[in-house]
C-alpha positions in Angstrom: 0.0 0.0 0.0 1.0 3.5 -0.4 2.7 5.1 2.1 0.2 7.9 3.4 1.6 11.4 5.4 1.1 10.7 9.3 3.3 12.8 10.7 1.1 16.3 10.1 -2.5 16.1 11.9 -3.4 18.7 8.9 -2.2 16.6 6.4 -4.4 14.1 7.8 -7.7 16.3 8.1 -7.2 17.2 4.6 -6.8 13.8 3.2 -9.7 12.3 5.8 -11.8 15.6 5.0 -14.6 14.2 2.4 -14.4 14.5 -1.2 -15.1 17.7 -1.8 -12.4 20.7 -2.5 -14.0 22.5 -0.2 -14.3 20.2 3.2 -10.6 18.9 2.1 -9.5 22.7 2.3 -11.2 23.6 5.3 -10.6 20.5 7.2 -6.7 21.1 6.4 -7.0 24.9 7.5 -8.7 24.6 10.4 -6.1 22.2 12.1 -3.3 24.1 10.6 -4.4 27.2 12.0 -4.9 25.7 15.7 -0.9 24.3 15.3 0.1 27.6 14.8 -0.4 29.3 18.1 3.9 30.1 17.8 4.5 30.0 14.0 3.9 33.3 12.1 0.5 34.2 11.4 -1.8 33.2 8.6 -3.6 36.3 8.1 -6.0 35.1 5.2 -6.6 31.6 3.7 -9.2 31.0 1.3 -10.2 28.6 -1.2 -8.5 30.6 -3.7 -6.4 32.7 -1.6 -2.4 33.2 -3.0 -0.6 32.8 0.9 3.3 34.4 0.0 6.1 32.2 1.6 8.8 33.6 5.1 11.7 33.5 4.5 13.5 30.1 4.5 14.8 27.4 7.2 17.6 24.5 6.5 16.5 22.1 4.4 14.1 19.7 4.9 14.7 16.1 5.9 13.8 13.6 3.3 11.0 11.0 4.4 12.4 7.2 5.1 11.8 5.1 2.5 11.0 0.9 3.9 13.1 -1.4 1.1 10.7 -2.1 -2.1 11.5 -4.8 -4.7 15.0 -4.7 -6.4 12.7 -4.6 -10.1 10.8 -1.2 -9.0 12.0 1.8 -10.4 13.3 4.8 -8.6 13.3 8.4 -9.7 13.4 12.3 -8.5 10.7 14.5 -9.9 13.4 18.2 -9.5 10.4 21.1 -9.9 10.1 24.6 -9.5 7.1 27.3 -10.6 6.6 31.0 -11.2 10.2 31.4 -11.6 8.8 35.2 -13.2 12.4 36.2 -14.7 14.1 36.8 -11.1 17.4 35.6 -12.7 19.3 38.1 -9.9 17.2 37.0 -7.0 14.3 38.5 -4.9 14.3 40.5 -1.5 11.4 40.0 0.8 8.2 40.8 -0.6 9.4 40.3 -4.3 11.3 43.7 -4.8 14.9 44.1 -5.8 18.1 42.6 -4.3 20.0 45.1 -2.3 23.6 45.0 -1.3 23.6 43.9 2.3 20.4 43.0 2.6 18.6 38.8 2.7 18.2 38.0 -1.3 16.9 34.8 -1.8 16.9 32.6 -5.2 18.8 33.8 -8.6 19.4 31.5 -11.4 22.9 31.1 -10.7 21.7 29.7 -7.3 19.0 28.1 -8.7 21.6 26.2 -10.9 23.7 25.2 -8.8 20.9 23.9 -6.3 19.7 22.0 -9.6 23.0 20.5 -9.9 23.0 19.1 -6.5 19.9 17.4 -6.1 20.4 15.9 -9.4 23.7 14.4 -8.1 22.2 13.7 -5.0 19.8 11.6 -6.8 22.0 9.9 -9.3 23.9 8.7 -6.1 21.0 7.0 -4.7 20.1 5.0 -8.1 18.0 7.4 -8.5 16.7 8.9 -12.1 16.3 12.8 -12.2 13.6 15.1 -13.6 13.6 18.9 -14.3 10.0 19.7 -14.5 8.4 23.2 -14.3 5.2 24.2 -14.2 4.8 27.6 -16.0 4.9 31.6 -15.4 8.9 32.0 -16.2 7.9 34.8 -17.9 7.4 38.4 -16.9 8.6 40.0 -13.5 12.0 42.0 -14.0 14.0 44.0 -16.5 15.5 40.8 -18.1 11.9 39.9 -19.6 10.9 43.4 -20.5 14.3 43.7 -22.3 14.6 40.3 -23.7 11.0 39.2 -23.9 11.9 35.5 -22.8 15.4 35.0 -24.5 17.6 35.5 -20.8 15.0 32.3 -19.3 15.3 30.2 -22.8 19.1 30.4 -21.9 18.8 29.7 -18.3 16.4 26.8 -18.8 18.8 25.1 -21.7 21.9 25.3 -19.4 20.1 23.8 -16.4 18.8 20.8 -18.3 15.0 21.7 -18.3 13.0 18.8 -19.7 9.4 19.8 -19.8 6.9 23.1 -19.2 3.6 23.8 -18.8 2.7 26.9 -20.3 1.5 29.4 -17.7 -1.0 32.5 -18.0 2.0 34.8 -18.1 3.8 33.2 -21.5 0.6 34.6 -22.7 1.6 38.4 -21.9 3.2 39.4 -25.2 1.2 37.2 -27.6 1.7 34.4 -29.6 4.4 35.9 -31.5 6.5 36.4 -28.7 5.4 33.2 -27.1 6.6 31.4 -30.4 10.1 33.0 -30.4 10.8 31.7 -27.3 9.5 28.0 -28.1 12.2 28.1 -31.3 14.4 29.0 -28.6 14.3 25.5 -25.8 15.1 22.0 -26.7 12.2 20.8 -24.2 8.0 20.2 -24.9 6.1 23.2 -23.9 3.0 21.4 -23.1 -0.8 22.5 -22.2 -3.6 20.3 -23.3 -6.6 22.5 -22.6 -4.9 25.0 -25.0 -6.6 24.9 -28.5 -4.2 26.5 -30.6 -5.6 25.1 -33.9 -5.9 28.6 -35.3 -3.0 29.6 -34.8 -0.1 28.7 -37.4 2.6 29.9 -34.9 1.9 27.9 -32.4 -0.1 24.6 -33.1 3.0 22.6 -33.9 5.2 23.9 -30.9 2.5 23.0 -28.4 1.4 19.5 -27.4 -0.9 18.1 -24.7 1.8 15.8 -23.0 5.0 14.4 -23.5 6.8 10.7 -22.3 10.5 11.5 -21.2 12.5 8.4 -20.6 15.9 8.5 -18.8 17.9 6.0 -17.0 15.5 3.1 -18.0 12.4 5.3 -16.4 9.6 6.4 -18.7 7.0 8.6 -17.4 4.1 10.6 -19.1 3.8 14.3 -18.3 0.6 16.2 -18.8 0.1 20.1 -18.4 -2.6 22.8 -18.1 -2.8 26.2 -18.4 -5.4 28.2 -16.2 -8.3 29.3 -18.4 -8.5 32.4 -16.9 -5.2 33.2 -19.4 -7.8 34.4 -21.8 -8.7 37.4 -19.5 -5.8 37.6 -17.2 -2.9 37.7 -20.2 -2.9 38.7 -24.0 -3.0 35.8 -26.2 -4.9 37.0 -29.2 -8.0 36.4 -30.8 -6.5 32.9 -32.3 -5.9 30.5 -29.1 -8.7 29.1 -27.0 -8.6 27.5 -23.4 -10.5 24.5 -22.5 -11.4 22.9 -19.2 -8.7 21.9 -17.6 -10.0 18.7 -16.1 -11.6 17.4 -19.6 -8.6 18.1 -21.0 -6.3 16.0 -18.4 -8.7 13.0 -18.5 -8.4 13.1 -22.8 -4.5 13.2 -22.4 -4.3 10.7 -19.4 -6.3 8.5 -21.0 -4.4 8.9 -24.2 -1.1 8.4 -22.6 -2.3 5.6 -20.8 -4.6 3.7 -23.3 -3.2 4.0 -26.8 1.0 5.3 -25.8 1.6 2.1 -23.0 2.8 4.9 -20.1 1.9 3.2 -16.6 3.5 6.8 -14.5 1.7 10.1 -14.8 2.9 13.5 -13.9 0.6 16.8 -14.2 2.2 20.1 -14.9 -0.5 22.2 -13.6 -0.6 26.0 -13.5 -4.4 25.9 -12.3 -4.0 27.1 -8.1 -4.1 24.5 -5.5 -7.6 24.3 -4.7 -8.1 23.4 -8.5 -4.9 21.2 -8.2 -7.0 19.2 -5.5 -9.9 19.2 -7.5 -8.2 17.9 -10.3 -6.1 14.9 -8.1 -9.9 14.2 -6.5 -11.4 14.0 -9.8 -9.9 12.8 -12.7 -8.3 9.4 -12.7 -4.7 7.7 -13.6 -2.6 10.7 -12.1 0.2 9.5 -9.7 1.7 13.1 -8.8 1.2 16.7 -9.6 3.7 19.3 -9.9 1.5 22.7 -9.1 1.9 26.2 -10.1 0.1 29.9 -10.6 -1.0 30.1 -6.6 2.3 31.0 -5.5 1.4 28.6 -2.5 4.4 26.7 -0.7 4.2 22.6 0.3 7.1 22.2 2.7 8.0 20.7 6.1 9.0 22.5 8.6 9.6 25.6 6.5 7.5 29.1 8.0 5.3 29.7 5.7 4.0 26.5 4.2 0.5 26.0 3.8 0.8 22.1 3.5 3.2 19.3 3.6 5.5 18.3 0.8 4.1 16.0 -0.5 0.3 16.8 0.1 -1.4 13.4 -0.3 -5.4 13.8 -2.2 -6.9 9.9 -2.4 -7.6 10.5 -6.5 -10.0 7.9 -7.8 -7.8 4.7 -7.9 -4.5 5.7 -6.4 -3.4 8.3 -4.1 -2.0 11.7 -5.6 1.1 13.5 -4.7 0.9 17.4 -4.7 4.3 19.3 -4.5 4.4 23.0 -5.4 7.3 25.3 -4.3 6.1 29.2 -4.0 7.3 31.2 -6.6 10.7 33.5 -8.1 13.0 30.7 -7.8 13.1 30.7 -3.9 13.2 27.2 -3.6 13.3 24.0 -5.4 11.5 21.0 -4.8 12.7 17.3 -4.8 9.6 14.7 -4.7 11.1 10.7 -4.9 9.3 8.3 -6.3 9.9 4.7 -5.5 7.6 2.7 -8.5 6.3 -0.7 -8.2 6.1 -2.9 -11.6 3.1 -1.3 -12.7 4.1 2.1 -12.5 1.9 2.9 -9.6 3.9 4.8 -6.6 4.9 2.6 -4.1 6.8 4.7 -1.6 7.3 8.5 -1.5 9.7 11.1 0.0 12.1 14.0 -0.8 12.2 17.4 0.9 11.9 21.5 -0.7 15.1 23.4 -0.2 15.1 27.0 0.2 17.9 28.8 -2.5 19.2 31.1 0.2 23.1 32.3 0.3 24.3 28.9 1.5 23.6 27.3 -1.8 27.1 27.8 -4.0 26.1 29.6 -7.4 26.6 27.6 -10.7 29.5 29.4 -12.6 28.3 28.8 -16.0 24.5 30.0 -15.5 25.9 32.9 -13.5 27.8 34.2 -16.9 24.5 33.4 -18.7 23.1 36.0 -16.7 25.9 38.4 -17.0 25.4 38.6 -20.8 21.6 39.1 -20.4 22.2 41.8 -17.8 25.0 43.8 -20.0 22.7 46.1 -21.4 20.3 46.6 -18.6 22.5 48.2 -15.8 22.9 51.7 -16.4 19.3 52.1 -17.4 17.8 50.5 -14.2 20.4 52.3 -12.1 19.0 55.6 -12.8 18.0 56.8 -9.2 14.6 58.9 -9.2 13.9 59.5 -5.7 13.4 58.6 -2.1 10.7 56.8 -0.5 10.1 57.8 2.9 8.9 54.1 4.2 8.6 50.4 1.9 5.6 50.1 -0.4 4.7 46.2 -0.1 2.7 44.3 -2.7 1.5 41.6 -0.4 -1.8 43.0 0.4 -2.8 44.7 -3.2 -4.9 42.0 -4.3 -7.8 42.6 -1.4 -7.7 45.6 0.0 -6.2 49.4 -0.4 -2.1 49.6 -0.6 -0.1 52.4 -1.2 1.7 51.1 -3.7 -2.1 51.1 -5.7 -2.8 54.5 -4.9 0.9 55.4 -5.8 0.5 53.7 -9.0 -3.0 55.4 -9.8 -2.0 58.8 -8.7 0.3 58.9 -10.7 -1.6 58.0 -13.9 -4.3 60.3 -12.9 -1.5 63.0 -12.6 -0.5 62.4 -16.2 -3.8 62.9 -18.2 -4.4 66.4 -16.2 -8.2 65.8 -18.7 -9.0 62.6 -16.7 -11.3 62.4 -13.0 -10.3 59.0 -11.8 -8.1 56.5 -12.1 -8.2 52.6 -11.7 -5.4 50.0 -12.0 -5.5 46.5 -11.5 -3.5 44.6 -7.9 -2.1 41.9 -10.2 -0.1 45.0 -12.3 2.0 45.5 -9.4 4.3 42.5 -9.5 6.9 43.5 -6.7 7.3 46.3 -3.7 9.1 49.0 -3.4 11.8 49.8 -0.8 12.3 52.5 1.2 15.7 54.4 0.6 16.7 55.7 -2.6 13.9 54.7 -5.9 16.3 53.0 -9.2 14.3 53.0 -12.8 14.9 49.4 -12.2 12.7 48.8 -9.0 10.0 51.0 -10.9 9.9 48.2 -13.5 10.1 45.4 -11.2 6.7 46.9 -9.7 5.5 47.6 -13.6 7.0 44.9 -15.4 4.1 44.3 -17.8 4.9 47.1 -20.5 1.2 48.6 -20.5 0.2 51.9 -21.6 -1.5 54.4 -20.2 -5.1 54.1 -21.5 -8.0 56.9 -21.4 -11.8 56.2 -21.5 -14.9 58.0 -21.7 -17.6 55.7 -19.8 -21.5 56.7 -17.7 -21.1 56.4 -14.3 -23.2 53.1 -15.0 -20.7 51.0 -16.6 -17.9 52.3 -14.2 -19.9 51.0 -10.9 -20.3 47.4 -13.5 -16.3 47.7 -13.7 -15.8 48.3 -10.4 -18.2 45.5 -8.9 -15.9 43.4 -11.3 -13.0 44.4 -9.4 -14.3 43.4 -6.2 -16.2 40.0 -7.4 -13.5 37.6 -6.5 -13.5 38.6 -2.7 -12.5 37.1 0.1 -10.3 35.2 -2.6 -6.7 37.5 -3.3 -7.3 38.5 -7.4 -5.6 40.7 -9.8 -8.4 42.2 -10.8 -8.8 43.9 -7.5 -9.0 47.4 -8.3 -7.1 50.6 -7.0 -8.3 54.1 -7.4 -7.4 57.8 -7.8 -10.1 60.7 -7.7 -12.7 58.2 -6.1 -13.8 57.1 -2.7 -15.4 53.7 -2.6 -17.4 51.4 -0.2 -18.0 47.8 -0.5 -19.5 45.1 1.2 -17.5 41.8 0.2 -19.7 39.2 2.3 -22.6 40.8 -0.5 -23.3 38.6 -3.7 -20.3 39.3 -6.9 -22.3 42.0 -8.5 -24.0 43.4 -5.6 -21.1 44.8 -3.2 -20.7 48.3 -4.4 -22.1 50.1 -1.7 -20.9 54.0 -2.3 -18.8 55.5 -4.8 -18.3 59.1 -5.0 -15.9 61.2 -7.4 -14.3 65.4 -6.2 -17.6 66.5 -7.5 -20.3 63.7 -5.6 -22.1 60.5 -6.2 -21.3 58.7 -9.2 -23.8 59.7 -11.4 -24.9 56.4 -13.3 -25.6 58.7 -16.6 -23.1 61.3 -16.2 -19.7 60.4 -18.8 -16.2 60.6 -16.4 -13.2 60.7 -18.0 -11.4 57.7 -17.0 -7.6 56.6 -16.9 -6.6 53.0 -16.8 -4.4 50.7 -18.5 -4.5 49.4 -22.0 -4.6 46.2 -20.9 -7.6 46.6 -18.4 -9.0 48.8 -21.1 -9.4 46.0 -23.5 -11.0 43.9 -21.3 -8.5 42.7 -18.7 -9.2 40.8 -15.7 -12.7 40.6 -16.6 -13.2 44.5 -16.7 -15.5 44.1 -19.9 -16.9 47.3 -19.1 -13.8 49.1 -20.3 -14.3 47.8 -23.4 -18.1 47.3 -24.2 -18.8 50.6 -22.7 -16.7 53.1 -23.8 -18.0 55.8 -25.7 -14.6 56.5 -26.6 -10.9 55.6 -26.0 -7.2 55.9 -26.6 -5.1 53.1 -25.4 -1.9 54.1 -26.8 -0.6 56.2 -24.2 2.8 56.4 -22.6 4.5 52.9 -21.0 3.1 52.7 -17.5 6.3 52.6 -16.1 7.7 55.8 -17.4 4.5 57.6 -16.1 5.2 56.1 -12.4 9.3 56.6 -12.8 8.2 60.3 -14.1 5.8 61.2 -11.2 8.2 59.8 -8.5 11.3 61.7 -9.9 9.2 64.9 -9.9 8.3 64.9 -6.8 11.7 63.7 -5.2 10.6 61.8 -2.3 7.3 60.0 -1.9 5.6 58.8 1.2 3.5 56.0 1.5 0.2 56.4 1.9 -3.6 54.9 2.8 -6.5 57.3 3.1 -9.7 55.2 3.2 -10.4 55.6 0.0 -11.1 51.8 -0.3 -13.2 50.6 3.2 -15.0 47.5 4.0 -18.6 48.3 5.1 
């Protein structure tokens, strides 16, 4: 029998706790939370909630393994996730290494911890994967300069061997997207994807892939959220699918009709759909997560579930690893498989890529000849913050890096009444001290425009109610305002929450026409904000990049402070 996680009495709720996502979730939560009376706090965990990882511990010790038949196969499943171009490493919160201060991940660390655990594993008999599962696009200057080319180079010279697409390799269209597939030797895979209609990508995509190494064959299966087709740019061509049709099609194909007895899902779905999927769909024997930025470690602060978490699939038990996000750790889930391909035994541990893991020497010059042309440019100081402007809590509630980023773009279009930006825009903090051009893009890595709308007061509530429809849940879409005050009511039905809104000169009049500045991408219909688009009565989205506006407003001002005024309250 399968060797089932004892050892964590939430690991235990969760995998006891019925069959639904939802009694599985809060089964787990509600122990977790009552064993954390001296761990750091948990502030917010919902069914679709993104929970950002503390800063890391030792590594973790690998589970024992009892002895299994000498024909059994043994192999290392080496996985990472939302790598989002941090090739020089993140400081807490997701902004900027400094000199002297914690930095964790980096490719050349990265690397190097790569090289390890797959020399660990060869000296245990053991056969090593490098999966990932999606989003190493956008995040820092090395993606907005090179649109994919530094991670294409990274990936080849650490030995990658298969991808799921995430929502973010979506950002710059299938152009870009395609450029970068001519680029790595490895599948990029995604089976809900339909890319029939679109000639530059419907041979460089495929549902699944079987790698075979060392005498071990396994059949890898991805999906891409199917939110991409609001949350990212992928044109008018591709279509998504759902996800868990998709994975029974390409399961069933790899078992059925290609002879594979071992299945791995790449999914970039979130962990509560990760769960769905390992409680619903048969024949998968582990699954490799991404897109919730969620960590599944032991004894590491900040995990929201053992490595592996174990979901009773239909059939066979399902082993859920997913490590976080920017390259912070990397995770190591052995697999001990019986005859049949089934898993017999489990164990493995996630390492965090702090300064005690030696940086590969090769990878590091990779990144030296990606970073050659950015330095002096993101160097440029602009100004002085007075205090930090975190990112952690922009996806629920007021920050001031939001009303930062939409003062500034109200600033801009001296024409326009309010502004509104989207949470998920702003991709990193930024620190107190002296402001570089290159922290303002790791905030605004994107490369939108500044975008300006006419819309009645009408549609602008609709956009707003948008905005706050995903509540208690943490979403991009959460909005941030200039030139408006706004009360909501989350616990209120999705579409019913708007409680007040008014502009400088009152209510929001539901027939009156605001002049409205945004974003080109929430403009076209972003994140769900239809209204943007379906509404306007007229528009310009080719404005300025984003960026410049926020690098110009901070360096005319000298020294910003940061700020929350109520603007955005709970009722």
């Amino acid at each position: 029998m399968p060797r089932k996680v004892d050892s964590d009495p939430a690991a235990m709720a969760l995998h006891r706790g019925g069959r639904s996502v939802e009694a599985r979730l809060g089964a787990y939560f509600a122990v977790k939370r009552a064993s954390m009376r001296h761990d750091p706090v948990i502030p917010h965990l919902s069914r679709r909630g993104l929970l950002r990882a503390a800063a890391a511990l030792p590594l973790a010790a690998p589970a024992l393994r009892p002895a299994i038949a000498a024909d059994s196969l043994r192999i290392a499943l080496l996985h990472l996730n939302d790598f989002h171009s941090k090739h020089e490493g993140v400081a807490e919160g997701g902004s900027v290494c400094r000199e002297g201060r914690p930095c964790a991940g980096g490719s050349a660390r990265l690397a190097g911890a790569i090289r390890e655990a797959r020399a660990a594993a060869l000296a245990e008999n053991r056969v090593p994967f490098l999966l990932d599962a999606g989003d190493q696009f956008m995040g820092s200057l090395y993606y907005t300069f090179h649109r994919g080319l530094a991670e294409a180079a990274v990936q080849r010279a650490v030995g990658t061997m298969a991808m799921a697409l995430g929502n973010h390799e979506f950002d710059n269209g299938p152009a870009n997207l395609a450029r970068y597939a001519a680029q790595v030797p490895f599948p990029l895979l995604s089976a809900n994807l339909d890319a029939r209609e679109e000639p530059l990508l419907r041979d460089r995509i495929t549902a699944s892939t079987i790698l075979e190494a060392g005498g071990a064959r396994i059949g890898v299966v991805a999906l891409t959220t199917p939110d991409t087709a609001t949350s990212s740019s992928p044109g008018p061509t591709l279509r998504f699918t759902d996800p868990l049709e998709a994975a029974d099609r390409a399961i069933f194909a790899l078992r059925r009709q290609q002879g594979v007895r071992t299945v791995v899902v790449l999914s970039h779905l979130g962990l509560p759909a990760d769960l769905k999927l390992a409680a619903e769909v048969g024949g998968i024997d582990a699954l490799i997560g991404g897109h919730s930025h969620l960590l599944l470690a032991n004894g590491l602060p900040g995990a929201v579930g053992p490595h592996p978490l174990m979901v009773a699939g239909r059939g066979r038990d399902v082993r859920i690893a997913t490590v976080a996000c920017h390259g912070r750790y990397l995770g190591r889930l052995d697999l001990d498989l019986s005859g049949d391909g089934r898993v017999a035994t489990h164990g493995g541990a996630v390492r965090p890529v702090d300064a005690d893991v030696p940086e590969d020497p090769a990878v590091a010059a990779v990144v030296a000849e990606f970073a050659a042309p950015l330095g002096e440019l993101r160097r440029r100081p602009l100004g002085v913050a007075s205090g930090p402007f975190p990112d952690a809590d922009c996806r629920r509630r007021e920050c001031a890096l939001g009303n930062l980023v939409a003062e500034a773009a109200l600033a801009w279009v001296p024409s326009a009444e309010i502004a509104i930006v989207n949470g998920g825009g702003l991709r990193a903090s930024l620190p107190a001290g002296t402001i570089t051009y290159g922290d303002v893009l790791a905030v605004l890595p994107f490369g939108n425009t500044l975008a300006m709308v006419t819309i009645r007061g009408g549609a602008l509530r609709a956009a707003l109610e948008n905005g706050l429809s995903r509540l208690p849940a943490l979403a991009g879409r959460f909005p941030h305002v200039a030139g408006l005050r706004l009360t909501f009511d989350p616990s209120a039905p999705p579409g019913q929450r708007v409680r007040e809104v008014s502009t400088a000169s009152g209510p929001l009049d539901p027939d009156r026409a605001y002049r409205v500045v945004t974003n080109n991408f929430m403009r076209a219909g972003g994140d769900g904000y239809a209204a943007l688009r379906d509404a306007a009565l007229d528009a310009y989205d080719e404005g300025p990049p984003l960026e410049e506006v926020l690098a110009d407003h901070i360096a005319a001002r000298g020294q910003v402070a940061p700020v929350t005024d109520g603007r955005i309250t709970q009722h």
